[in-house]
C-alpha positions in Angstrom: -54.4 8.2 16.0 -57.2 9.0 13.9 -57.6 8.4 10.6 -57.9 12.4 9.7 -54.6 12.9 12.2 -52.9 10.8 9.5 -53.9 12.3 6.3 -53.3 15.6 8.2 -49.9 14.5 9.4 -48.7 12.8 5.8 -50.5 16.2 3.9 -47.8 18.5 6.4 -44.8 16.3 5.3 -45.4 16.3 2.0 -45.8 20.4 1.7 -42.8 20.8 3.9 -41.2 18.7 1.4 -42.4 20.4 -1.6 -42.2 23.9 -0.3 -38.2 23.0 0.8 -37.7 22.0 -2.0 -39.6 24.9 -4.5 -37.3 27.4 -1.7 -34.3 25.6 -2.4 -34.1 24.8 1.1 -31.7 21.3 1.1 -28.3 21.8 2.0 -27.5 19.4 -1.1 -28.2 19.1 -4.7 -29.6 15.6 -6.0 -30.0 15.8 -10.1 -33.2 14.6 -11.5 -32.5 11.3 -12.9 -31.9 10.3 -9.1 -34.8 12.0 -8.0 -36.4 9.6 -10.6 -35.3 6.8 -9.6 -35.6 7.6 -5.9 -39.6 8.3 -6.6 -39.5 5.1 -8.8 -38.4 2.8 -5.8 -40.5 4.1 -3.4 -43.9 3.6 -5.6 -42.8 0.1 -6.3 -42.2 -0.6 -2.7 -45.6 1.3 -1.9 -47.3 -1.1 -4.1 -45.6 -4.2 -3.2 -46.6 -3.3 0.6 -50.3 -2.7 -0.3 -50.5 -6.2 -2.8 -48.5 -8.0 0.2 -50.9 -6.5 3.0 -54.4 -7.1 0.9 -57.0 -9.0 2.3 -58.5 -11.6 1.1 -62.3 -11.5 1.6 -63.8 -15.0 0.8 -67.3 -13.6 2.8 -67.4 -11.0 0.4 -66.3 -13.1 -2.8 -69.2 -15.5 -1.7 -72.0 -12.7 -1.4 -70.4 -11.3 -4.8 -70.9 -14.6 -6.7 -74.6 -15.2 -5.2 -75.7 -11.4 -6.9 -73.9 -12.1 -9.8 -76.0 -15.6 -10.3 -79.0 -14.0 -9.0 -78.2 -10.8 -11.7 -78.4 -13.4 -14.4 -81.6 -15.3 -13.3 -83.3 -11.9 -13.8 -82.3 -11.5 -16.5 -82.9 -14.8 -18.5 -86.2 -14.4 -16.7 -86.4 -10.9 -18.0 -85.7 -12.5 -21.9 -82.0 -11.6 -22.3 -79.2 -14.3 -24.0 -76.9 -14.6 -22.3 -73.6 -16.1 -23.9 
């Protein structure tokens, strides 16, 4: 599956979902506050996923650390204080 299949698969959900529910479509009635926190426990398990999942890139950290000496070299050589 392509990446544009799943945006285009997760966009089609999400209006089905929103129309449904704008057409009062559900055969049952959830009030608000548990909408709430329904929403609020899936964004904290979407976030905990993505912080569990996240690469570490030590190759990247490495190359990051060498521009950022490099950055300041030219500019000490360039006449700015650094602090």
């Amino acid at each position: 599956m392509t990446k544009l299949q799943q945006w285009i698969s997760v966009l089609l959900v999400f209006v089905a979902t929103w129309l449904a529910l704008l057409f009062d479509k559900f055969p049952f009635k959830i009030s608000p506050g548990t909408r709430e926190v329904v929403w609020a426990c899936y964004s904290v398990a979407v976030i905990g996923y993505g912080v569990a999942t996240f690469n570490d890139c030590k190759k990247a950290a490495e190359e990051l650390r060498v521009e950022i000496e490099d950055a300041k070299e030219d500019l000490l050589r360039k006449g700015l204080k650094l602090s």
